[in-house]
N, CA, C and O of each residue as an XYZ file, in Angstrom:
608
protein
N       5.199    -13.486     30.244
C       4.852    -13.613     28.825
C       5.958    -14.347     28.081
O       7.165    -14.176     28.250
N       5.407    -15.138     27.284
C       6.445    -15.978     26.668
C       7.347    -14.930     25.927
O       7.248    -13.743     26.238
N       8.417    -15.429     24.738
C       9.167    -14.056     24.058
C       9.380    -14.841     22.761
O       9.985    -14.163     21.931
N       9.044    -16.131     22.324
C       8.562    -16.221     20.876
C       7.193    -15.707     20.534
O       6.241    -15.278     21.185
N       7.553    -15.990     18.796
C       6.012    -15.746     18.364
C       5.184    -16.629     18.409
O       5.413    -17.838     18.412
N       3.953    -15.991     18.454
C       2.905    -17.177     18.655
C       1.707    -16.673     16.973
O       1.081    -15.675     16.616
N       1.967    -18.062     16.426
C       1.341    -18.049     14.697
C      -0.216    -17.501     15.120
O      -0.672    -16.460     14.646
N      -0.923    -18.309     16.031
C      -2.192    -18.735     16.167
C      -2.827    -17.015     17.315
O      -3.856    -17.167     17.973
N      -2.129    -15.676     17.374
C      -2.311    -14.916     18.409
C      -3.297    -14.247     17.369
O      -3.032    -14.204     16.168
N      -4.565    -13.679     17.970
C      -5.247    -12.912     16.918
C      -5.267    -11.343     17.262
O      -4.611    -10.674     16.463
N      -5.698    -10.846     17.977
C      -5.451     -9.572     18.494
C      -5.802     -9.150     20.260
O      -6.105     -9.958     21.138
N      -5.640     -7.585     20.412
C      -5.467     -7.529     21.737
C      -5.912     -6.036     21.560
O      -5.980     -5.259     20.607
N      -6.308     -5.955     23.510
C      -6.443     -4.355     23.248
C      -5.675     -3.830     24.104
O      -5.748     -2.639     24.405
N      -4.621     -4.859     24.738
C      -3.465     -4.181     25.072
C      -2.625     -3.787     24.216
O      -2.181     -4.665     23.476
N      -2.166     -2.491     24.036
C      -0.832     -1.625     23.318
C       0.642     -2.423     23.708
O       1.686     -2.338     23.062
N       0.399     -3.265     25.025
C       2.211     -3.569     25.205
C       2.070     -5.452     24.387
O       2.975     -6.250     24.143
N       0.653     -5.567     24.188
C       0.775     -7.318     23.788
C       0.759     -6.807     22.421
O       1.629     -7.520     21.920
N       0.204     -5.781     21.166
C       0.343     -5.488     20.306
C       1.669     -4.991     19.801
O       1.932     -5.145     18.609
N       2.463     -4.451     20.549
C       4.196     -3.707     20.165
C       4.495     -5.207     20.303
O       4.754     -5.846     19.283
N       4.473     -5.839     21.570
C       5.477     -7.608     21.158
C       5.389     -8.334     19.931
O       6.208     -8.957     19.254
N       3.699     -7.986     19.791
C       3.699     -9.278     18.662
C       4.226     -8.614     17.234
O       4.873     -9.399     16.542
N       4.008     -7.046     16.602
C       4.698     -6.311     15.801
C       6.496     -6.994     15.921
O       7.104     -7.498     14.977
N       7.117     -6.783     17.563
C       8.461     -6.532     17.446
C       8.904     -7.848     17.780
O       9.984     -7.962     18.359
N       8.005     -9.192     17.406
C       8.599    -10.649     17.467
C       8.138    -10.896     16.227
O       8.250    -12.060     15.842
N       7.804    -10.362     15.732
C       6.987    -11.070     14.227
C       8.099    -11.483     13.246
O       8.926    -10.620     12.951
N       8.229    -12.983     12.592
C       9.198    -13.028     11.316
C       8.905    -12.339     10.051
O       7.752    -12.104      9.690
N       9.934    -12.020      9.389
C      10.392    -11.525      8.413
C       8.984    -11.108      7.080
O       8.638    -10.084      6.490
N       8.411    -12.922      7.102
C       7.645    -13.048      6.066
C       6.017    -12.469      6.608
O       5.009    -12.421      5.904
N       6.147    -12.047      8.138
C       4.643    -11.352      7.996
C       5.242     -9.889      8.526
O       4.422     -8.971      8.531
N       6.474     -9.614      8.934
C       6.669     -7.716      8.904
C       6.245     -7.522      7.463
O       5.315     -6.748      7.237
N       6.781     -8.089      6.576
C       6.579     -7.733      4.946
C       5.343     -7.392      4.665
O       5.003     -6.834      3.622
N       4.584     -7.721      5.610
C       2.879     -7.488      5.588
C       2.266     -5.686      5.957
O       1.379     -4.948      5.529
N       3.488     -5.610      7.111
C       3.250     -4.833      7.839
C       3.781     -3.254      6.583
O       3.230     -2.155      6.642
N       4.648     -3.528      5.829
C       4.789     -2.831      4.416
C       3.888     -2.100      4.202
O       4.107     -0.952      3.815
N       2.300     -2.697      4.447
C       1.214     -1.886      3.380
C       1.456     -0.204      3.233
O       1.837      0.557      4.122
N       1.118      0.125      1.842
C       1.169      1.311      1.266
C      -0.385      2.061      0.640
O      -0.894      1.501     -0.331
N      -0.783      2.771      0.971
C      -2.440      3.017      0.316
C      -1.427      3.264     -1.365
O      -0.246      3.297     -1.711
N      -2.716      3.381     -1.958
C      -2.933      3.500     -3.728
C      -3.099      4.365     -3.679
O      -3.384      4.902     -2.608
N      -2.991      5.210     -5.161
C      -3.836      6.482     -5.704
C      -5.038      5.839     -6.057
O      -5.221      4.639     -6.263
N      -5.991      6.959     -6.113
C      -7.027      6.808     -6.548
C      -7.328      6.033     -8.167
O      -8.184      5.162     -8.323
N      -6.501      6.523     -9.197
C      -6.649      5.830    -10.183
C      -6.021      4.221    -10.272
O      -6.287      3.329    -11.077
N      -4.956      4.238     -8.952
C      -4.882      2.758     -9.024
C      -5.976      1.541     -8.562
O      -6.381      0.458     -8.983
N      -6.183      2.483     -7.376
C      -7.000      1.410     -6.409
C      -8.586      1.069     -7.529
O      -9.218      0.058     -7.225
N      -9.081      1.857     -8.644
C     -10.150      1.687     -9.320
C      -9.415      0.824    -10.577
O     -10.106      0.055    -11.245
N      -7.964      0.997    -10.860
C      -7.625     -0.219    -12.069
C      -7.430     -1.542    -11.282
O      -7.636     -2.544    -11.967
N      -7.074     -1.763     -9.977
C      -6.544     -3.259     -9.569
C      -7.646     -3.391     -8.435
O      -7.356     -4.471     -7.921
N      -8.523     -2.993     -7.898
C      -9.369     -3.201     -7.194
C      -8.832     -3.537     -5.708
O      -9.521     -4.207     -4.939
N      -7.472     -2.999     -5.323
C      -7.045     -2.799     -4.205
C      -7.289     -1.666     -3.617
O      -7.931     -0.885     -4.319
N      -6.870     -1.115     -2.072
C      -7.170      0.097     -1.472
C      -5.569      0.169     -1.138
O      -5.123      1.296     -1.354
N      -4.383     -0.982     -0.556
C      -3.303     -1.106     -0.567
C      -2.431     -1.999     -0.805
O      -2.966     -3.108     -0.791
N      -0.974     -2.056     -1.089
C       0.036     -2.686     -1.215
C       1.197     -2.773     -0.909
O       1.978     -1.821     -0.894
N       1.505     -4.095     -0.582
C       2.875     -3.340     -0.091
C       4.244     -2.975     -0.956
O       4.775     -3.484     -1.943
N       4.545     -1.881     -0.130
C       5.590     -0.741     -0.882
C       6.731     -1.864     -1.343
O       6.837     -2.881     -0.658
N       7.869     -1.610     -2.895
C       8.928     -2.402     -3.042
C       9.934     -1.656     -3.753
O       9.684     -1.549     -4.954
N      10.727     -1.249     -3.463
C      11.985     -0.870     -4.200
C      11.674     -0.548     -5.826
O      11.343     -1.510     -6.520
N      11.786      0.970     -6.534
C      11.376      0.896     -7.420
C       9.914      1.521     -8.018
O       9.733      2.250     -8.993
N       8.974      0.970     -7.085
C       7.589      2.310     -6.892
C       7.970      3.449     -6.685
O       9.067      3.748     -6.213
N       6.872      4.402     -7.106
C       7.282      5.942     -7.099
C       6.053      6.217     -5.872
O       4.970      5.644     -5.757
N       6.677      7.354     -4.982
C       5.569      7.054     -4.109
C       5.401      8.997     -3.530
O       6.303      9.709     -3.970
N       4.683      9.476     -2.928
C       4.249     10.818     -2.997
C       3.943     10.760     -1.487
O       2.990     10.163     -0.986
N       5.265     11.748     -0.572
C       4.407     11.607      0.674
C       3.573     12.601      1.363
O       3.639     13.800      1.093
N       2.845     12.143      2.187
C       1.868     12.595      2.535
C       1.967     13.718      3.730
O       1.525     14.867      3.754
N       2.735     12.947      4.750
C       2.816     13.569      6.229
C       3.899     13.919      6.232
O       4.649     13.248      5.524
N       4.606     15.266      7.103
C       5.459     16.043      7.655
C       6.273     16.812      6.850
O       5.796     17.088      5.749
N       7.441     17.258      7.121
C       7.892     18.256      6.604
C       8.070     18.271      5.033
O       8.254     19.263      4.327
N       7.990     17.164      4.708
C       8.338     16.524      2.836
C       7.192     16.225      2.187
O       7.248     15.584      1.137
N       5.690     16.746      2.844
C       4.527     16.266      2.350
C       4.316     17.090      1.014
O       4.627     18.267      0.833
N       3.672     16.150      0.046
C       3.519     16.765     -1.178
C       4.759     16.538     -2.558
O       4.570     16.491     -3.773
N       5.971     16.437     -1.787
C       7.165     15.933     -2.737
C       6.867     14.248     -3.156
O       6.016     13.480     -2.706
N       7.939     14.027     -4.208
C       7.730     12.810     -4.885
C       9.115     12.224     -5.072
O      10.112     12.917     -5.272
N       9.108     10.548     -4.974
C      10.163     10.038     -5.249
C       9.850      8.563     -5.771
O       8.750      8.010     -5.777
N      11.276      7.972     -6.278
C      11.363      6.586     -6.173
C      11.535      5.899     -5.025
O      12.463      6.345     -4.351
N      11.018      5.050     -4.601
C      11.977      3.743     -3.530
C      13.035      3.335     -3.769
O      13.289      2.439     -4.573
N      14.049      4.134     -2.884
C      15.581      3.748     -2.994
C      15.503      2.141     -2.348
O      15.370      1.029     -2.859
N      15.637      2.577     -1.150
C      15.461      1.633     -0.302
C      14.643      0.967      0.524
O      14.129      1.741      1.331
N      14.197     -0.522      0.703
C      13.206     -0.806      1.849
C      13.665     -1.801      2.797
O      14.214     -2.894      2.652
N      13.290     -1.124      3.816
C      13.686     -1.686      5.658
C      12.899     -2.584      6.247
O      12.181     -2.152      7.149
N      12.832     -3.803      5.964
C      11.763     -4.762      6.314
C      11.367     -4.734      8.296
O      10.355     -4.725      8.996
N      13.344     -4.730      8.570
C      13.233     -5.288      9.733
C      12.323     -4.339     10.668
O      11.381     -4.548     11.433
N      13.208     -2.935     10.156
C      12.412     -1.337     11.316
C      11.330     -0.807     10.292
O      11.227      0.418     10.360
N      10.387     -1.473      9.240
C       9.064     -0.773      8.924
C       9.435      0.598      8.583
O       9.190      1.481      9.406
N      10.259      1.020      6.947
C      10.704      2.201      6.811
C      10.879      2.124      5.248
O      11.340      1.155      4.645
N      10.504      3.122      4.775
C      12.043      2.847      3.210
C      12.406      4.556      3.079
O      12.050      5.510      3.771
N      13.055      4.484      2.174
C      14.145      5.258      1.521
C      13.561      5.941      0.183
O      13.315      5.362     -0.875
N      13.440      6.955      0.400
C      13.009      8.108     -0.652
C      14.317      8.393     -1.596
O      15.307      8.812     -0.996
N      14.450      8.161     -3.386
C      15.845      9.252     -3.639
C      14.806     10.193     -3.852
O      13.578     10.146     -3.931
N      15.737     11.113     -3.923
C      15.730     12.437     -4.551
C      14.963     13.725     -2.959
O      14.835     14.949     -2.941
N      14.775     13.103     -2.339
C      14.276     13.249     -1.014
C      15.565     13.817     -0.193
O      15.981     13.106      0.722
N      16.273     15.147     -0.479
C      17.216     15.277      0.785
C      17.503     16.472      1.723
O      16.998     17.480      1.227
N      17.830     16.612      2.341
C      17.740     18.086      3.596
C      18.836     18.576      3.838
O      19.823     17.867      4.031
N      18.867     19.844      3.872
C      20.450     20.588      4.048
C      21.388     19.901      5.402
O      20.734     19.381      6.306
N      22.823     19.915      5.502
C      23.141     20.115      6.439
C      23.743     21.461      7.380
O      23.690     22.634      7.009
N      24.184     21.086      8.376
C      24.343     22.134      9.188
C      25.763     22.945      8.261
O      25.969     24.075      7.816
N      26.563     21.571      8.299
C      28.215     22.592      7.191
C      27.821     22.959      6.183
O      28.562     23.437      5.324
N      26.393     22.805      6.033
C      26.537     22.859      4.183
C      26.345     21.590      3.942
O      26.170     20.848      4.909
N      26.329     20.890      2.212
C      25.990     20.454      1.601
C      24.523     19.001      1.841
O      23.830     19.053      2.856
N      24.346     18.148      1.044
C      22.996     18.242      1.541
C      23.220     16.509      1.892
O      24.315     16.002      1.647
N      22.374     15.883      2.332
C      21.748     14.451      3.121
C      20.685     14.138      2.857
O      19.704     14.862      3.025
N      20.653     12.624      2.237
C      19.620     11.533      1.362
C      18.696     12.242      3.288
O      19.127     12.830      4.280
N      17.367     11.704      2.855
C      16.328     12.035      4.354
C      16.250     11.021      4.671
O      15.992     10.242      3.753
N      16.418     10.366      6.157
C      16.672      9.603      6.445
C      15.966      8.470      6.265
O      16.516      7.505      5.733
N      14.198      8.389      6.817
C      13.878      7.193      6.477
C      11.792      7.912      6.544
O      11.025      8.848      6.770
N      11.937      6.755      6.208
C       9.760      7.561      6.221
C       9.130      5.871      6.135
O       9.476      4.936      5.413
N       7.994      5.977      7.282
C       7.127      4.824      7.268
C       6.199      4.528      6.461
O       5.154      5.164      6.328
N       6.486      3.633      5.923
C       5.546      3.294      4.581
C       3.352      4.141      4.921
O       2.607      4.522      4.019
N       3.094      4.132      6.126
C       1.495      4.221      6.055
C       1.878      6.037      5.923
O       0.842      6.640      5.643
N       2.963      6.878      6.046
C       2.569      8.013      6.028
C       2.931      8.790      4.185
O       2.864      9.969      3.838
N       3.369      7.313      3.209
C       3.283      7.590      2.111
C       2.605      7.361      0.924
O       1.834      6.543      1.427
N       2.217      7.409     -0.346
C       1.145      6.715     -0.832
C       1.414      6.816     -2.242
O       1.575      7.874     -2.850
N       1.466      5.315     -2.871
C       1.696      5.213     -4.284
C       1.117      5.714     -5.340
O      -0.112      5.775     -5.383
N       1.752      6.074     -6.177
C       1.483      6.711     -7.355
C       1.798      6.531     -8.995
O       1.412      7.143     -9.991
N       2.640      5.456     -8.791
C       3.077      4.820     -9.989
C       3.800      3.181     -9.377
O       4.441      3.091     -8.329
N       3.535      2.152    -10.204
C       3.869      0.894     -9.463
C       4.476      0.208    -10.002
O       4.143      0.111    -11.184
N       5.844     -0.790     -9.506
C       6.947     -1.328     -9.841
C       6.064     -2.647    -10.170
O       5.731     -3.446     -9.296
N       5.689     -2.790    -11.697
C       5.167     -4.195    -12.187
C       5.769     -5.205    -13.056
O       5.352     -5.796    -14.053
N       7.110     -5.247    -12.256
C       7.688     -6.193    -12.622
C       7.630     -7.435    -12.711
O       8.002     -8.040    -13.716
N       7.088     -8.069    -11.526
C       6.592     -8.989    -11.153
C       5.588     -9.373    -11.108
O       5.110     -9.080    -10.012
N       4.685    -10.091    -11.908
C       3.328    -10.009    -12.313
C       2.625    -10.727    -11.572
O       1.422    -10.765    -11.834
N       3.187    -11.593    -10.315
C       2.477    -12.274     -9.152
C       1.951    -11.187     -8.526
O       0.846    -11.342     -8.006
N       2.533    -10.011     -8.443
C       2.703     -9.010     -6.943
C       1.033     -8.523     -7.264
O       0.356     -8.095     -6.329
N       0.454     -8.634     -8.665
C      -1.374     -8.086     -8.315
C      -1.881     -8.794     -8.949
O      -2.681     -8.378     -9.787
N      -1.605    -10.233     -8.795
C      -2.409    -11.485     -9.667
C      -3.503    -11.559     -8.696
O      -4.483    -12.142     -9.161
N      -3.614    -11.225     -7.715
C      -5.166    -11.663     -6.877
C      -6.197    -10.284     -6.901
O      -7.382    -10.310     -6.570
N      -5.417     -9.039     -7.391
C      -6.189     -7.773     -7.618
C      -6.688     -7.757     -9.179
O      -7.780     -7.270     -9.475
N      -5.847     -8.302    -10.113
C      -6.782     -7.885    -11.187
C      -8.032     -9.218    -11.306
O      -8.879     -9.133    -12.195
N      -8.036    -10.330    -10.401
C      -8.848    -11.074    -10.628
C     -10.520    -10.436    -10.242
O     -11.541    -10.626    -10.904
N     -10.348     -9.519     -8.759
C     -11.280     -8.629     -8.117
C     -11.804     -7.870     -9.677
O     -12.786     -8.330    -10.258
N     -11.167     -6.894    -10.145
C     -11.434     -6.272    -10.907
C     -12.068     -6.514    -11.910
O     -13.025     -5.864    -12.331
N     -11.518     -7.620    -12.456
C     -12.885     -8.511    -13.827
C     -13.963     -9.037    -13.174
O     -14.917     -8.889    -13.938
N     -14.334     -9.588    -12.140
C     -15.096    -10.270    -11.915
C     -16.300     -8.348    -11.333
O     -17.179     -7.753    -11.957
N     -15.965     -8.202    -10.612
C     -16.333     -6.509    -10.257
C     -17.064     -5.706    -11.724
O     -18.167     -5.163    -11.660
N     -16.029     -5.765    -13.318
C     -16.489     -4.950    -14.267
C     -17.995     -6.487    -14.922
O     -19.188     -6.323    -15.174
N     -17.405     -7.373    -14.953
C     -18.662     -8.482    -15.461
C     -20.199     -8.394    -14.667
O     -21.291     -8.696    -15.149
N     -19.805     -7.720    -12.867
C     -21.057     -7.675    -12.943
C     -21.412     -6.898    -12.503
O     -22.277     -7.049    -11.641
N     -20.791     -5.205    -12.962
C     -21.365     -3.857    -13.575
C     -22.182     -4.295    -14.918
O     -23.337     -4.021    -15.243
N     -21.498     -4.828    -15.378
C     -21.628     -4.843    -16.986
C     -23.537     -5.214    -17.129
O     -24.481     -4.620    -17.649
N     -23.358     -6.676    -16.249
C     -24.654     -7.330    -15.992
C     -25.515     -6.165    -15.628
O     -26.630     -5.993    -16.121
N     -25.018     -5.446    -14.836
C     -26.614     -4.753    -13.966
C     -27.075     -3.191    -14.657
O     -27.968     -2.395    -14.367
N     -25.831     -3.200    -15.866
C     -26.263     -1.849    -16.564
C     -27.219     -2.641    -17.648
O     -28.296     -2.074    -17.836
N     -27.053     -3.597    -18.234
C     -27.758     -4.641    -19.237
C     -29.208     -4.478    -18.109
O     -30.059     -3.662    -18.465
N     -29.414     -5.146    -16.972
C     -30.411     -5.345    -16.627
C     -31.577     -4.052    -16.214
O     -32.756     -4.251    -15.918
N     -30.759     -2.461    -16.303
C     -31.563     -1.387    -15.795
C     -31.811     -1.049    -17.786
O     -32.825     -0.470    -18.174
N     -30.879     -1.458    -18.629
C     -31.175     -1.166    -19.911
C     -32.511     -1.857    -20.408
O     -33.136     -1.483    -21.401
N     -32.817     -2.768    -19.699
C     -33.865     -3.721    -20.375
C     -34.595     -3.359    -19.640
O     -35.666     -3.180    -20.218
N     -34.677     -3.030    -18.195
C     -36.145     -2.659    -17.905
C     -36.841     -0.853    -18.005
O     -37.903     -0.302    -17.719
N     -35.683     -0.502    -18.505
C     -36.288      0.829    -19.099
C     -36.868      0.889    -20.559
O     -37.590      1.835    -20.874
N     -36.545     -0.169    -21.508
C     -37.152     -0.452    -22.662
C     -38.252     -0.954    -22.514
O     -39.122     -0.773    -23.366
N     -38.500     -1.782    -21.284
C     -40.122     -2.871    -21.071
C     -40.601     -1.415    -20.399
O     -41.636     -1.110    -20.993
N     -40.282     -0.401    -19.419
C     -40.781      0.518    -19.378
C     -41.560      1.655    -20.697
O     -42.694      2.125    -20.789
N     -40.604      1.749    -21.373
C     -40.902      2.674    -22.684
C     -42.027      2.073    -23.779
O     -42.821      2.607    -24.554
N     -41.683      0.681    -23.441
C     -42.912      0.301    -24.554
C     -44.539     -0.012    -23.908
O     -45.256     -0.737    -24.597
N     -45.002      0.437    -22.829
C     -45.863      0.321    -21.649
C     -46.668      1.949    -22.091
O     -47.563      2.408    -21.381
């Protein structure tokens, strides 16, 4: 097997050709590999289901011993697929306590979002207007045929 990446590879149902192409992948598509699910009230304002996590989101995790607690994004680990919870920390053995070490972005899930950057959901709120214009249309169109109904 070769040991660069290959742009043009689409998928596999081998597990050892899927870990290579994850653990050869550059920089600008691990960043992909980031994704974070939404809350529910987000994913219905931006018409996403996920995003990826960035320094600064507040995020609520889900799985293992810290499930249910809440934090900011201290930190994010592009290279090893991880970030950094504050306020997230665990006793030690002498005593006093330790930031938790690291948590994979799919076992956490956003809850408030770093919108600083107004590129980062320029292609989600476009979903979303075009989505409410044609609700809008098809409540207009059950409104009018219940009036041609009523006057019958």
């Amino acid at each position: 097997m070769k040991s660069e990446f290959n742009k043009s590879w689409n998928s596999s149902v081998q597990p050892r050709r899927q870990v290579k192409f994850r653990a050869n992948a550059p920089n600008h598509i691990r960043r992909k590999f980031m994704g974070c699910s939404l809350d529910k009230k987000l994913r219905e304002k931006y018409g996403r289901r996920n995003i990826e996590v960035r320094k600064g989101d507040e995020v609520k995790i889900m799985r293992g011993k810290f499930k249910g607690k809440q934090g900011k994004v201290g930190d994010v680990d592009v290279k090893n697929t991880r970030i950094q919870v504050e306020g997230i920390q665990r006793k030690k053995k002498l005593g006093g306590e330790k930031l938790v070490t690291w948590f994979h972005p799919s076992k956490v899930k956003i809850i408030i979002l770093n919108v600083d950057d107004k590129r980062r959901l320029k292609r989600g709120k476009v979903v979303v207007e075009e989505k409410t214009k044609e609700k809008v249309k098809e409540v207009k169109k059950v409104v009018k045929k219940k009036t041609v109904e009523g006057k019958k």
